[in-house]
Z-matrix of the N, CA and C atoms (Angstrom, degrees):
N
C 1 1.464
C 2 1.535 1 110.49
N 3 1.332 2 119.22 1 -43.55
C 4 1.200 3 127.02 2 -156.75
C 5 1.690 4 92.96 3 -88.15
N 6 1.308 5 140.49 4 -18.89
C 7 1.332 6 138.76 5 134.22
C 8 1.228 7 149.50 6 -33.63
N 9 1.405 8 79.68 7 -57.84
C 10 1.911 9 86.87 8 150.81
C 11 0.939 10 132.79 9 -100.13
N 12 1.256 11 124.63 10 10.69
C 13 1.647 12 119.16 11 149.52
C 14 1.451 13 114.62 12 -78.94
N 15 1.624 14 117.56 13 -32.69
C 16 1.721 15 111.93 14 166.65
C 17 1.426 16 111.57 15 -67.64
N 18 1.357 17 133.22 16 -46.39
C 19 1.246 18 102.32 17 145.31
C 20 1.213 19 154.83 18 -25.84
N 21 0.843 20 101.50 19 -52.86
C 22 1.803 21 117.76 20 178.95
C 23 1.793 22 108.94 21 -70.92
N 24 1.499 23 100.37 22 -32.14
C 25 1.335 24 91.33 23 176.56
C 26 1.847 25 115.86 24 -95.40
N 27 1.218 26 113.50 25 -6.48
C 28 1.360 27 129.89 26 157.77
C 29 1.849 28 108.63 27 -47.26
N 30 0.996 29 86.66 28 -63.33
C 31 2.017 30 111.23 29 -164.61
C 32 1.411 31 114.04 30 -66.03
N 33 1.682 32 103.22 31 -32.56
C 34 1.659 33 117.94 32 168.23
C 35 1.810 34 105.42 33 -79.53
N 36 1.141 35 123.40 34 -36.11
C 37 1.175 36 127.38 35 168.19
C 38 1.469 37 132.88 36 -52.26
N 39 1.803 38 105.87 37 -33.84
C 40 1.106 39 116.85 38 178.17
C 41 1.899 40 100.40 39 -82.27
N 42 1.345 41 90.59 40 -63.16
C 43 1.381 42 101.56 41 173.60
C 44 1.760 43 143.71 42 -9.01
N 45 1.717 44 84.26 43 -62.45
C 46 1.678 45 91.86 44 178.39
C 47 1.253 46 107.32 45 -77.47
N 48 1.551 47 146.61 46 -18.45
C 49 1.409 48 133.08 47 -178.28
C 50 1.662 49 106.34 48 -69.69
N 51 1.547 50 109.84 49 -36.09
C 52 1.258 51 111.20 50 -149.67
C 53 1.703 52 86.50 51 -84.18
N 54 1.486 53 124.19 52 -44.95
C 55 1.771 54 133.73 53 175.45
C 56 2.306 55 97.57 54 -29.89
N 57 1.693 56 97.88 55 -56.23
C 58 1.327 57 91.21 56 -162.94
C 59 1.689 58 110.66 57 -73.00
N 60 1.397 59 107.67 58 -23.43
C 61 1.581 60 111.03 59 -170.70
C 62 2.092 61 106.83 60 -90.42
N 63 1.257 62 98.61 61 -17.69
C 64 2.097 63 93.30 62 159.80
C 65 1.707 64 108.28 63 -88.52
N 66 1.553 65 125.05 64 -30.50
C 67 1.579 66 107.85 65 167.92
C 68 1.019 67 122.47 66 72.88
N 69 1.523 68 117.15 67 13.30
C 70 1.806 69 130.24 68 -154.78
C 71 1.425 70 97.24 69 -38.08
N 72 1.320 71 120.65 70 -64.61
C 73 1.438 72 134.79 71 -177.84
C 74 1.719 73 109.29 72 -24.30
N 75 1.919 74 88.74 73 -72.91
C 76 2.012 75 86.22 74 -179.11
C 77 1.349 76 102.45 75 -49.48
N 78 0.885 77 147.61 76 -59.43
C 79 1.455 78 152.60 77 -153.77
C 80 1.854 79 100.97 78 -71.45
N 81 1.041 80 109.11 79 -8.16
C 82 1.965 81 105.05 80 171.18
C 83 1.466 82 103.91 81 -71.98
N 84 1.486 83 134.44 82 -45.12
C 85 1.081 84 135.03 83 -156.81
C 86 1.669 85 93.96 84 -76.73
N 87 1.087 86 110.27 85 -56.75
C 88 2.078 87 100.93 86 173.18
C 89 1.262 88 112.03 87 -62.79
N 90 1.065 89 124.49 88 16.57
C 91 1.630 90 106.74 89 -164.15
C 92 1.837 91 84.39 90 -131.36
N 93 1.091 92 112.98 91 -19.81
C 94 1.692 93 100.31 92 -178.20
C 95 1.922 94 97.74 93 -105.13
N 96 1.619 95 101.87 94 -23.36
C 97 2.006 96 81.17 95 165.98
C 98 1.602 97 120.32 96 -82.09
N 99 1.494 98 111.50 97 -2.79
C 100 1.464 99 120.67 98 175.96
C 101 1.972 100 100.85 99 -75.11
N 102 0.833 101 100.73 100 -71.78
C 103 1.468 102 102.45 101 -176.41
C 104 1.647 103 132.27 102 -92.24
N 105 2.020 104 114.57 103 18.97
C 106 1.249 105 101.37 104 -165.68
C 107 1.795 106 95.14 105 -75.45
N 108 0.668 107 120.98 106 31.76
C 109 1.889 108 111.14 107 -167.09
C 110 2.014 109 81.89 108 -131.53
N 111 1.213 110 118.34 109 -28.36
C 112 1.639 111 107.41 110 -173.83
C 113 1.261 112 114.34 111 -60.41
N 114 1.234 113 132.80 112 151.65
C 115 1.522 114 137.90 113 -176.11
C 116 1.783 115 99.61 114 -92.91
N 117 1.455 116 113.35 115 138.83
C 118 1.536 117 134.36 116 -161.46
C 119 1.505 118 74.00 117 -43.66
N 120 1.374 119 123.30 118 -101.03
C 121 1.923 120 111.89 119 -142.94
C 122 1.635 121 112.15 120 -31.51
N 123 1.446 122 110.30 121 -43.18
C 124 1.252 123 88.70 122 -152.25
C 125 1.934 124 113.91 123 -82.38
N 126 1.772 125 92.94 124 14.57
C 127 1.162 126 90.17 125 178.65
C 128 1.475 127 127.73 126 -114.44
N 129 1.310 128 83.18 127 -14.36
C 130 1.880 129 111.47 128 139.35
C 131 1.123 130 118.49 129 -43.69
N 132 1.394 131 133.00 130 -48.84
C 133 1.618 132 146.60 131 -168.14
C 134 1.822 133 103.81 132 -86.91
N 135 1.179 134 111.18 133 -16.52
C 136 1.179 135 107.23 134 166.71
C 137 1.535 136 126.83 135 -113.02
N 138 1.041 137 116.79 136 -0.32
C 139 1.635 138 137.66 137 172.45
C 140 1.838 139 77.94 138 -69.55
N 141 1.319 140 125.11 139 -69.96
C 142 1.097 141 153.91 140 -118.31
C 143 2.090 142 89.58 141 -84.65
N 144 0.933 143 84.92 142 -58.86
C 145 1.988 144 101.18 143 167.48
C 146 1.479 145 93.65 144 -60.93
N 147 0.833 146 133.43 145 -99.77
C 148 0.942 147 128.99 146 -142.23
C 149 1.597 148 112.72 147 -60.59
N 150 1.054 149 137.09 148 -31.27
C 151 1.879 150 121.43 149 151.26
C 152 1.294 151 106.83 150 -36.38
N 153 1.426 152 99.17 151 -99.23
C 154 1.350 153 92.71 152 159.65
C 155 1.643 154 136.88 153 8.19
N 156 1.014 155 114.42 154 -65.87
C 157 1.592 156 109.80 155 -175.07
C 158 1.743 157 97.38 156 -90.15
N 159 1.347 158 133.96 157 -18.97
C 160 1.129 159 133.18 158 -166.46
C 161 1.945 160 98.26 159 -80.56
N 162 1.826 161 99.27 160 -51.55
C 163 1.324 162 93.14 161 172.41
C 164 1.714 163 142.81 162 -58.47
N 165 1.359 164 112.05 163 -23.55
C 166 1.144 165 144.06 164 -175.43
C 167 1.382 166 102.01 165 -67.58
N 168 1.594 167 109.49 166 -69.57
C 169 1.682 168 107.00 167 173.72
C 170 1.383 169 99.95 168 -58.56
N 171 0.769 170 153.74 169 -53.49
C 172 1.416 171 130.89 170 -150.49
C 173 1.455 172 116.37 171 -80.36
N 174 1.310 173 112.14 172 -31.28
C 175 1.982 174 127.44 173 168.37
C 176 1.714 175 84.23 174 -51.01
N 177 1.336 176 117.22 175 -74.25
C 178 1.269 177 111.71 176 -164.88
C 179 1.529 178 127.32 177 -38.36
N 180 1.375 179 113.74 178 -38.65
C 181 1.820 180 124.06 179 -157.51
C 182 1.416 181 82.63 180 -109.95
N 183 1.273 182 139.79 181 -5.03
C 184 1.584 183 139.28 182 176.73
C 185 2.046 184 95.48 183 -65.77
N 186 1.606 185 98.13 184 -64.71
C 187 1.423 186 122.02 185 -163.80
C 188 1.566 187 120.70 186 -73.92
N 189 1.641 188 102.42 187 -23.52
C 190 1.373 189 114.08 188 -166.84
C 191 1.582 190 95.47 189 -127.54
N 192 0.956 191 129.60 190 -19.76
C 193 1.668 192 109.26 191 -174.33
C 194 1.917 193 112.88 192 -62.53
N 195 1.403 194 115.56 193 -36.46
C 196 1.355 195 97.58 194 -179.54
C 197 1.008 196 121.18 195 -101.14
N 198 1.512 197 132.28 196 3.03
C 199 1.647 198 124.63 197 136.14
C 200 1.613 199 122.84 198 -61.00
N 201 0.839 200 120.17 199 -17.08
C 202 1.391 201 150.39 200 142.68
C 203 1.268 202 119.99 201 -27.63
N 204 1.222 203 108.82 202 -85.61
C 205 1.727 204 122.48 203 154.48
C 206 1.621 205 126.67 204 -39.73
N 207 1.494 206 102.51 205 -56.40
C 208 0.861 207 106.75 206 -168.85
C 209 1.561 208 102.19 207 -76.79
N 210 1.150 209 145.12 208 -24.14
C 211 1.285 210 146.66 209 167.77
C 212 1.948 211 107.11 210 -53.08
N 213 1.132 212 110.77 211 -32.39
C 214 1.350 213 134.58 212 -167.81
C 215 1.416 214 118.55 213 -76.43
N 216 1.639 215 99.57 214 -30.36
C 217 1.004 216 101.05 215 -171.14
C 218 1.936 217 126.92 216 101.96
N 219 1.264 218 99.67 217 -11.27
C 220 1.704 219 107.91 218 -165.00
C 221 1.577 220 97.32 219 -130.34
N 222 1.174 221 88.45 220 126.62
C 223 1.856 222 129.46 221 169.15
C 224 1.254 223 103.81 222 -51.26
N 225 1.105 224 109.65 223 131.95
C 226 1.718 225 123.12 224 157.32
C 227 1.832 226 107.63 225 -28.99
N 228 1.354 227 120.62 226 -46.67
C 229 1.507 228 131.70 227 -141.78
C 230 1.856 229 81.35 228 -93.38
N 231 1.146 230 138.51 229 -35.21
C 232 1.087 231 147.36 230 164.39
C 233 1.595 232 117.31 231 -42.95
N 234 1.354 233 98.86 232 -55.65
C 235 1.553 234 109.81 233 174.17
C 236 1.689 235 122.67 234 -62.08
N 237 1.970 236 95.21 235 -43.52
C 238 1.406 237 78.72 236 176.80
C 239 1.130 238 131.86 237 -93.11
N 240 1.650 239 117.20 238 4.64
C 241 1.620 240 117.92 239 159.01
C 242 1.582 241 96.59 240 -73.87
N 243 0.684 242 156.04 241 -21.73
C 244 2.018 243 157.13 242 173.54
C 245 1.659 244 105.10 243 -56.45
N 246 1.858 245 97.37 244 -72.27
C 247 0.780 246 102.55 245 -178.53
C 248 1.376 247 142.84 246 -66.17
N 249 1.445 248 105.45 247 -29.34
C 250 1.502 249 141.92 248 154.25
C 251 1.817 250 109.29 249 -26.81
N 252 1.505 251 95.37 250 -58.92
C 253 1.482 252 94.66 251 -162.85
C 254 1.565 253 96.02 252 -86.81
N 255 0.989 254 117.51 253 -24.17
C 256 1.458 255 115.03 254 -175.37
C 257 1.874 256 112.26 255 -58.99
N 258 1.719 257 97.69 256 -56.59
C 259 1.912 258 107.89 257 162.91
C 260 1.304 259 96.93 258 -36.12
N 261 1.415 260 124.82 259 -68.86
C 262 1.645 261 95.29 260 -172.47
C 263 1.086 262 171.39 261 -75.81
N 264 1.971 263 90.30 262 -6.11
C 265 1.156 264 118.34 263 142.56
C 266 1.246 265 131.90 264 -52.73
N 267 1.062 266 105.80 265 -31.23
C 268 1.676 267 104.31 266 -157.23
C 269 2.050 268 89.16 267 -86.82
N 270 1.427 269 109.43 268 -43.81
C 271 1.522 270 125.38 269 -178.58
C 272 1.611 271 109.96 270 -60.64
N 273 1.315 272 117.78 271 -39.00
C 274 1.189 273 111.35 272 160.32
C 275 1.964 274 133.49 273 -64.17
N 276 1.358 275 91.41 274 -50.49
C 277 1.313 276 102.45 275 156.63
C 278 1.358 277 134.44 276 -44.23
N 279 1.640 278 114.08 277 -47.59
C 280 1.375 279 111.19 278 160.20
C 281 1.444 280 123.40 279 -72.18
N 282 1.579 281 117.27 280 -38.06
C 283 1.555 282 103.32 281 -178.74
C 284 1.831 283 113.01 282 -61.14
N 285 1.611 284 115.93 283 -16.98
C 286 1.643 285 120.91 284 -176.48
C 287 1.317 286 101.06 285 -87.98
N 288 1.286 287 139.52 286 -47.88
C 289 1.597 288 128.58 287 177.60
C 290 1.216 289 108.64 288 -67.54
N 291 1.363 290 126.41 289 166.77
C 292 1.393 291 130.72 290 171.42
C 293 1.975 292 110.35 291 -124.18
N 294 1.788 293 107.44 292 41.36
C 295 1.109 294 108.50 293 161.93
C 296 1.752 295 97.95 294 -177.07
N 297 1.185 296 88.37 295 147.19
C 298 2.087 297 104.85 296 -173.44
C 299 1.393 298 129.56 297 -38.61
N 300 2.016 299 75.95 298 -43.11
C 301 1.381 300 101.22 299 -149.03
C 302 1.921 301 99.77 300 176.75
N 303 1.124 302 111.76 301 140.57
C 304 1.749 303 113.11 302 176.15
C 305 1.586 304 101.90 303 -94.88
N 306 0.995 305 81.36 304 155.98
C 307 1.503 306 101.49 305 177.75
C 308 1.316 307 109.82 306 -60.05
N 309 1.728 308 110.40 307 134.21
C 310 1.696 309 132.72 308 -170.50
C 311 1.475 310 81.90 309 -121.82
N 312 0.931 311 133.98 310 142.84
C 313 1.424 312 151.75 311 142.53
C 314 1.388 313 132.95 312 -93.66
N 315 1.346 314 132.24 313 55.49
C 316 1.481 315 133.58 314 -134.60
C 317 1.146 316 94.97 315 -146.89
N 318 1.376 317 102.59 316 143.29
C 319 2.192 318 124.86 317 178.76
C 320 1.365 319 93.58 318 -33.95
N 321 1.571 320 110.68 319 -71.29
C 322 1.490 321 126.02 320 -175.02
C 323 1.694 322 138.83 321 -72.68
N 324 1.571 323 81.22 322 31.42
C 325 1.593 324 109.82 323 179.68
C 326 1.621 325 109.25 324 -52.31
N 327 1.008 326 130.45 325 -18.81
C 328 1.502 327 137.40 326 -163.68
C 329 1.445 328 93.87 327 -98.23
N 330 1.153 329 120.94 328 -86.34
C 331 1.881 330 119.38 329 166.14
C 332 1.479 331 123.31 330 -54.56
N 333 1.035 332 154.71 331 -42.15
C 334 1.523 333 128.84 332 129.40
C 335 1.560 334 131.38 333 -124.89
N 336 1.168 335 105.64 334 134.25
C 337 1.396 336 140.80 335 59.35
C 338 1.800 337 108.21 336 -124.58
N 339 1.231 338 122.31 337 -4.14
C 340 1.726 339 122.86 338 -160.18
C 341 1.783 340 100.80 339 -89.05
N 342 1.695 341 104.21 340 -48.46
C 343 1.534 342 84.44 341 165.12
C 344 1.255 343 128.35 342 -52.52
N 345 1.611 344 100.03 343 -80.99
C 346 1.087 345 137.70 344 165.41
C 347 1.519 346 140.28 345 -78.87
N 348 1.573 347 134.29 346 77.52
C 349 1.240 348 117.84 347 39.17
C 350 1.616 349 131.41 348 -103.57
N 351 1.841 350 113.39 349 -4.21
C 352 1.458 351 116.16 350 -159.81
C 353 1.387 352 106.66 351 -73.93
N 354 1.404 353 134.15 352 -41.68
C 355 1.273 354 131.62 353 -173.33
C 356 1.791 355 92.11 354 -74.52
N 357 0.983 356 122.41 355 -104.61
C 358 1.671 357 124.72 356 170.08
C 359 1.580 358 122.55 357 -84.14
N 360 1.436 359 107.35 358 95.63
C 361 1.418 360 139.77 359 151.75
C 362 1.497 361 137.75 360 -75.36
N 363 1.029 362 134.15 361 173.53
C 364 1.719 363 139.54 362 158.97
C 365 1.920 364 93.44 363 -19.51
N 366 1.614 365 106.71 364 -67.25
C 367 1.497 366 105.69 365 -168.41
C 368 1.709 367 118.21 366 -48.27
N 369 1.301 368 122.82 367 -47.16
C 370 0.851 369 137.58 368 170.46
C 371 1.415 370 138.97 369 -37.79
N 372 1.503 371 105.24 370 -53.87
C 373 1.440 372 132.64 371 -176.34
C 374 1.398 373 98.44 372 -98.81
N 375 1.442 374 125.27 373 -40.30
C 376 1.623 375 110.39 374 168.63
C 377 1.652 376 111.60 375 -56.36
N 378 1.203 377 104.08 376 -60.80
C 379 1.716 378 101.94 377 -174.91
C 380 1.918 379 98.80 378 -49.68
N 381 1.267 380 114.06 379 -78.62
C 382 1.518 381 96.64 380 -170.97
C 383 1.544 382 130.05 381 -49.28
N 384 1.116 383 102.02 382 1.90
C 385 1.499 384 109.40 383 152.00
C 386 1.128 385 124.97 384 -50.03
N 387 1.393 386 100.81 385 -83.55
C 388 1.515 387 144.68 386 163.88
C 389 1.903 388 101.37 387 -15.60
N 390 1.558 389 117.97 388 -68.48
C 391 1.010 390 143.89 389 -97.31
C 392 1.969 391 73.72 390 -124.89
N 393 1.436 392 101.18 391 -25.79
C 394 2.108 393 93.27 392 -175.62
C 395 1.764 394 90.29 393 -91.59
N 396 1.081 395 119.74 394 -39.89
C 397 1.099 396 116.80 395 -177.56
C 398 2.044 397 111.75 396 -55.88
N 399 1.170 398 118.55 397 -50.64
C 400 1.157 399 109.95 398 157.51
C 401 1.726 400 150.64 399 -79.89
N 402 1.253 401 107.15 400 -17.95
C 403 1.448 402 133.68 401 145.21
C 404 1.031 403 137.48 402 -96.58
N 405 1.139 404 136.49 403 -14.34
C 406 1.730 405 152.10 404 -159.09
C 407 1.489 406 105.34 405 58.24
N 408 1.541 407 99.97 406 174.41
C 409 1.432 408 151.43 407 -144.91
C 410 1.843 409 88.16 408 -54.31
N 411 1.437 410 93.55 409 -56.30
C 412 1.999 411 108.78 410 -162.47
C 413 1.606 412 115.59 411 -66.51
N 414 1.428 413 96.73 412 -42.78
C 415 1.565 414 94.52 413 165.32
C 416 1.199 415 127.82 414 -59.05
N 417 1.575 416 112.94 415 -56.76
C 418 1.683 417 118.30 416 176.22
C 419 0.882 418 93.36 417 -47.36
N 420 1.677 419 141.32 418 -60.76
C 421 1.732 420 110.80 419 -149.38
C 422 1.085 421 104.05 420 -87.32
N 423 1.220 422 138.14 421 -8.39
C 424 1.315 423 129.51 422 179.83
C 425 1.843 424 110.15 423 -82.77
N 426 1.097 425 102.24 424 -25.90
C 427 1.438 426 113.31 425 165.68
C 428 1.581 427 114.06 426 -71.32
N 429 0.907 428 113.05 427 -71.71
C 430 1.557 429 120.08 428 171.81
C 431 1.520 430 95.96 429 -31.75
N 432 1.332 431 114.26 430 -106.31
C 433 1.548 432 100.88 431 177.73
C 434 1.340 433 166.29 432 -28.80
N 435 1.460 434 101.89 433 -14.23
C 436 1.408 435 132.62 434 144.86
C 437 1.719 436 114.11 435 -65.38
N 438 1.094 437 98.59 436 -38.97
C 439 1.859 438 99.28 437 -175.88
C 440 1.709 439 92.41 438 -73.30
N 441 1.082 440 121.28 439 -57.25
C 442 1.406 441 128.16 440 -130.88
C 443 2.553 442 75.33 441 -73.39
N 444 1.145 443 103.71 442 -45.09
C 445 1.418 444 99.52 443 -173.61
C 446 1.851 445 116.07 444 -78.63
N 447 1.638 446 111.11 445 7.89
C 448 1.121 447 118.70 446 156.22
C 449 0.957 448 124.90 447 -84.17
N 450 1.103 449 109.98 448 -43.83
C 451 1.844 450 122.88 449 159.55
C 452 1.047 451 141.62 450 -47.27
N 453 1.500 452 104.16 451 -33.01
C 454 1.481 453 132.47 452 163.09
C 455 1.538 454 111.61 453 -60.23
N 456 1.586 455 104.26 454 -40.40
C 457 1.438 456 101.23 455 -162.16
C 458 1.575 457 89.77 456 -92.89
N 459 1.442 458 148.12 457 -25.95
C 460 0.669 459 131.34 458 -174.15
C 461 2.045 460 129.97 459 -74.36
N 462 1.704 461 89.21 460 -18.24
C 463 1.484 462 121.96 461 161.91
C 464 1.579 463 99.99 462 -66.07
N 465 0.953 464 149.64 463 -20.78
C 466 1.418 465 143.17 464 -140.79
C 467 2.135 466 97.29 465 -132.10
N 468 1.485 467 97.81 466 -39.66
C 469 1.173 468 93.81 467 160.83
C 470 1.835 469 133.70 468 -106.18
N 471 1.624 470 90.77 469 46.58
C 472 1.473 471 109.75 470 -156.93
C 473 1.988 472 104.87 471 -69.93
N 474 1.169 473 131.36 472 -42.95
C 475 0.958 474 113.48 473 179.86
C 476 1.483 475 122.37 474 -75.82
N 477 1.599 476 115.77 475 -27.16
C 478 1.463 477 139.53 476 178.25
C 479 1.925 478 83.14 477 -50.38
N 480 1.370 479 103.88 478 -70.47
C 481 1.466 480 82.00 479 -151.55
C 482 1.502 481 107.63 480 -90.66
N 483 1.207 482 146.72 481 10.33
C 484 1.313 483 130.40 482 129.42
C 485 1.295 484 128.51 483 -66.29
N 486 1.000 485 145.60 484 -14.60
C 487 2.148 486 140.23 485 129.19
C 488 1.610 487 97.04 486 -34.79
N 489 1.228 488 119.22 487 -57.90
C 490 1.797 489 126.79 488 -162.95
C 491 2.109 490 101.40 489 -55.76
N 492 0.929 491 110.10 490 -77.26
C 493 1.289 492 121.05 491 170.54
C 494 1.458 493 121.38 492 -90.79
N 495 1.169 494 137.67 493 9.52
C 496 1.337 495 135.42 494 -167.53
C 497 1.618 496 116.63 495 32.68
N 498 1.310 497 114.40 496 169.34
C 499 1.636 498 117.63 497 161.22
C 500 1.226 499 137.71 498 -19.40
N 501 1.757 500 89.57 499 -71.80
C 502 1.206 501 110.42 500 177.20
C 503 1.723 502 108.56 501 -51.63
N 504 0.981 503 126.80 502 -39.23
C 505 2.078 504 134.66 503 -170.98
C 506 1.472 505 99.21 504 -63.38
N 507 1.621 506 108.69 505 -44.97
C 508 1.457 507 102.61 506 -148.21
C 509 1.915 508 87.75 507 -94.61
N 510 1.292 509 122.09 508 -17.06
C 511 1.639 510 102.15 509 152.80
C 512 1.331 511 121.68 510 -73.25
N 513 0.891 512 143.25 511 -35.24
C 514 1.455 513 167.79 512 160.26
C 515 1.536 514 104.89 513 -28.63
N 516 1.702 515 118.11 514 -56.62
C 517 1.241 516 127.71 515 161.61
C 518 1.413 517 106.97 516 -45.16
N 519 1.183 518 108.54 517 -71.27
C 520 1.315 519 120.89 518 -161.02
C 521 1.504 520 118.65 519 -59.22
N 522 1.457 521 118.40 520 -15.12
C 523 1.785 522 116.97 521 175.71
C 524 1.451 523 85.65 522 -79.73
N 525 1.743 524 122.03 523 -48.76
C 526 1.804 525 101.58 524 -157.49
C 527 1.575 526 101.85 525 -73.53
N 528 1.282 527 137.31 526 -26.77
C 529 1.112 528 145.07 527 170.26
C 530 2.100 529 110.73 528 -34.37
N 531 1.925 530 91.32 529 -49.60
C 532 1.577 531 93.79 530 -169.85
C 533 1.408 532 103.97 531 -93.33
N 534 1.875 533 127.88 532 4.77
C 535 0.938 534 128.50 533 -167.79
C 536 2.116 535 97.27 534 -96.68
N 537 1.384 536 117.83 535 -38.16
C 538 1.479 537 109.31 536 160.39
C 539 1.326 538 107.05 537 -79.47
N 540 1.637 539 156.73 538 32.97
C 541 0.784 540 119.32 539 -167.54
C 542 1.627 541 79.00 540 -124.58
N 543 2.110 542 111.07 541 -30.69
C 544 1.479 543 105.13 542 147.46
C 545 1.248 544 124.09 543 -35.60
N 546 1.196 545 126.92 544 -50.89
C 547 1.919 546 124.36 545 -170.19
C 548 1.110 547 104.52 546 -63.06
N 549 1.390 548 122.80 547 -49.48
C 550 1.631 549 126.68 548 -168.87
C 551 1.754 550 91.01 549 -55.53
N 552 1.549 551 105.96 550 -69.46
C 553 1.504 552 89.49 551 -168.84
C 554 1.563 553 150.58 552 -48.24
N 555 1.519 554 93.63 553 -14.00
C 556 1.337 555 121.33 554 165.67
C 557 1.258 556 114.96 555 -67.89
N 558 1.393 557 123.72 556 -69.25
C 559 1.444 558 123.61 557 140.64
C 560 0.964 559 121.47 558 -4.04
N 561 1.609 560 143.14 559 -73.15
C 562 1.232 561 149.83 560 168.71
C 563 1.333 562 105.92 561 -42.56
N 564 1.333 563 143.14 562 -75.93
C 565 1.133 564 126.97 563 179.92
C 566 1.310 565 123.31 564 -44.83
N 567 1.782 566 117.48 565 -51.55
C 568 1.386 567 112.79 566 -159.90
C 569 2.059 568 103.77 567 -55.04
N 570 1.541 569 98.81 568 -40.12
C 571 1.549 570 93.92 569 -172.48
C 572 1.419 571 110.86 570 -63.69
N 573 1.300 572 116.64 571 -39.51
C 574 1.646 573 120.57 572 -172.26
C 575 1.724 574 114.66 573 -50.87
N 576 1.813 575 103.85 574 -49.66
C 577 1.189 576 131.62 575 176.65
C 578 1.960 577 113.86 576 -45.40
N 579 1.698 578 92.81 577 -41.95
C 580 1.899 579 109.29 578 -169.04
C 581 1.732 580 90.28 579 -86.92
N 582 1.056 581 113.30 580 -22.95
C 583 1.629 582 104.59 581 175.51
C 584 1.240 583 119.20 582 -69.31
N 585 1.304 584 105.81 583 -74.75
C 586 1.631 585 123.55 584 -179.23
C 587 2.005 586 100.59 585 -30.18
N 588 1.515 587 102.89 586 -49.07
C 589 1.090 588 104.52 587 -168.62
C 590 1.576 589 98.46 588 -65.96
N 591 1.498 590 133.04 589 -79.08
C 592 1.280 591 115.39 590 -170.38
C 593 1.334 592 118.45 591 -44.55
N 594 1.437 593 131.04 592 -3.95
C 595 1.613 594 117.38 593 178.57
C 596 1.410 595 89.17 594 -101.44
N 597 1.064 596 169.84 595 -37.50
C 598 1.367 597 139.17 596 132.66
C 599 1.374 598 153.51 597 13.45
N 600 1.235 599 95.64 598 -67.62
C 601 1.570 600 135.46 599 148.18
C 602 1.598 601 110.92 600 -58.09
N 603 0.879 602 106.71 601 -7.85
C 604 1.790 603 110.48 602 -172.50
C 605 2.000 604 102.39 603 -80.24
């Protein structure tokens, strides 16, 4: 028992960074002005692409990003002052605009921009970086992939839940969404920053 609750609290651990850095929610409002004019299948077929292409990159940079690095030359603790400052760019940026991204109208609307970068982006793949290095390999992807098929479902229940919260809610989500996803990134740096330094000191 007492196993699987450290589990469970392992998996929730990995979980909620990666829940705030995909944003499914912010990403409803681009994802229903991309396709409110698309006819149901074909927007089915792009719910459908775009997991899909969201999951794929991320299996990939899950398995290969820190041979990667390490081929490169650069430390995990490197990345997350990089990556660190980058989350907050990108988190700042979204809480100051009041849209993701404008509308693309394109065949390959499902693989970019909805896979690749709004569902899994910079935020995404930096945190599960981050996130194997402190939990391992099984959680992140099991996290990652759980998000990436919440998203899916939340694409699928896209008009249900804009009637539920309207527009205005599901932007609303989405600033406090990029407002922890600022803290995390701060986070990310401050630890990266106390590392680098004690291996210095080494």
């Amino acid at each position: 028992m007492i196993r699987v609750m450290t589990d469970f609290k392992i998996l929730a651990m990995a979980f909620i960074p990666i829940f705030v850095a995909v944003d499914a929610l912010g990403v409803l409002p681009v994802f229903i002005s991309m396709t409110q004019h698309v006819e149901k299948r074909r927007r089915m077929r792009i719910i459908r692409d775009s997991m899909v292409t969201a999951a794929l990159i991320s299996i990939i940079f899950i398995f290969v990003g820190k041979n990667l690095f390490r081929f490169l030359g650069i430390t995990v603790y490197d990345f997350m002052v990089a990556g660190g400052t980058l989350l907050f760019i990108i988190s700042i940026n979204d809480i100051l605009k009041s849209e993701k991204t404008a509308r693309i109208p394109d065949q390959t609307l499902g693989v970019v921009p909805l896979g690749m970068p709004l569902i899994v982006g910079p935020a995404v793949l930096t945190t599960s970086l981050i996130i194997i290095d402190a939990y391992g390999i099984v959680p992140t992807l099991i996290s990652v992939l759980l998000n990436i098929l919440i998203a899916g479902v939340i694409f699928l229940l896209a008009d249900l839940v804009i009637k539920s919260i309207g527009k205005g809610g599901a932007k609303a989500v989405s600033k406090v969404a990029s407002l922890f996803l600022a803290a995390i990134a701060v986070m990310m740096v401050r630890k990266g920053v106390v590392h680098i330094y004690l291996d210095i000191l080494k």
